[in-house]
N, C-alpha and C positions, 0 to 999 in steps of 0.2 A: 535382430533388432535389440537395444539395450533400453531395456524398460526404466534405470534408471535416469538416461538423455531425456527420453519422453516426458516423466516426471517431472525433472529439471527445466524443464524448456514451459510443459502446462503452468506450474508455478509462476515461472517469470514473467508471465503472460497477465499475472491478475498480481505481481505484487504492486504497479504503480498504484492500483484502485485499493487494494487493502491497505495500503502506507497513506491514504489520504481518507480511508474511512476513518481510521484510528485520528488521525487531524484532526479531522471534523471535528468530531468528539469536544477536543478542545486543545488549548496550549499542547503540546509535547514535544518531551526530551527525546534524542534520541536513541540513550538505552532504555525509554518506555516503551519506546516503541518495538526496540528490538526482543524485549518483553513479555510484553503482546504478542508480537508476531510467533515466539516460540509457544504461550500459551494458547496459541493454535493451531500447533504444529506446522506452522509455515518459517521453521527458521530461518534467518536470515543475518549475515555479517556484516559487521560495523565498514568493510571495502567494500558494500554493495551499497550499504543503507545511504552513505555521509554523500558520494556522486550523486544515486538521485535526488536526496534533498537537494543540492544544489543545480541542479536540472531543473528541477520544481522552482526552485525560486527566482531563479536563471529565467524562467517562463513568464516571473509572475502570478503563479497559481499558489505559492506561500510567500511568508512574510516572518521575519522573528525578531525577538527581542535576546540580550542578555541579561542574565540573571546573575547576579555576585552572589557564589558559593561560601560558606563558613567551611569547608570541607576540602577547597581545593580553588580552581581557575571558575570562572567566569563560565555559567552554563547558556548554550544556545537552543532557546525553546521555540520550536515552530509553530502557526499557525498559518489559517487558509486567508488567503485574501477573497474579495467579491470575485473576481476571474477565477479565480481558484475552487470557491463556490458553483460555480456554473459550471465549470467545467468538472466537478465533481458529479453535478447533475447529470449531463451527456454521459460521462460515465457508467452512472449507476442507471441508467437507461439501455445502455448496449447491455448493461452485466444479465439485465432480468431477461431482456430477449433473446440474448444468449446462451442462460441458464434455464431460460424457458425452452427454449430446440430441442436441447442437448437431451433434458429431462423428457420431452414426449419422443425423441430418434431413439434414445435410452429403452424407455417404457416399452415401445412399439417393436422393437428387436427382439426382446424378451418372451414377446409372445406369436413372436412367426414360429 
């Protein structure tokens, strides 16, 4: 097996939930995000990041506005819309129950 597939695949499995934590939060660009994400070690590239935002907003679960740069083009800053809010909620609901399993199958393996 190649443990870096593995890796690759866990990741991708919690970036929609970490790219919409980081939303919440508030407005964001998205090389803050892509930012962020490496400040967490979950890197992630600008072919991955720019589809699902548009996915996200494609859905209705974001919303943006433009921003006129002194620096360059016109920046597109996201935020969560109400749907987008809820459905953040469901999310971070599967995440704890989720991460709650993993951590007591985790814990309880360790000491068989």
């Amino acid at each position: 097996m190649n443990i870096d597939n593995t890796q690759s695949q866990m990741r991708k499995g919690v970036l929609e939930f970490c790219i919409l934590s980081i939303i919440k939060q508030g407005e964001a660009y998205p090389s803050d995000i892509i930012e962020k994400m490496k400040e967490a070690k979950l890197d992630i590239l600008e072919g991955t990041l720019y589809p699902l935002l548009t996915r996200l907003k494609n859905a209705e679960l974001l919303t943006y506005r433009w921003v006129e740069s002194s620096s360059g083009p016109p920046r597109k800053y996201f935020s969560m819309t109400e749907k987008g809010e809820l459905f953040y909620k469901e999310l971070e609901s599967t995440w704890n129950e989720l991460a709650n399993a993993v951590h007591q199958l985790t814990q309880n393996s360790s000491t068989i």
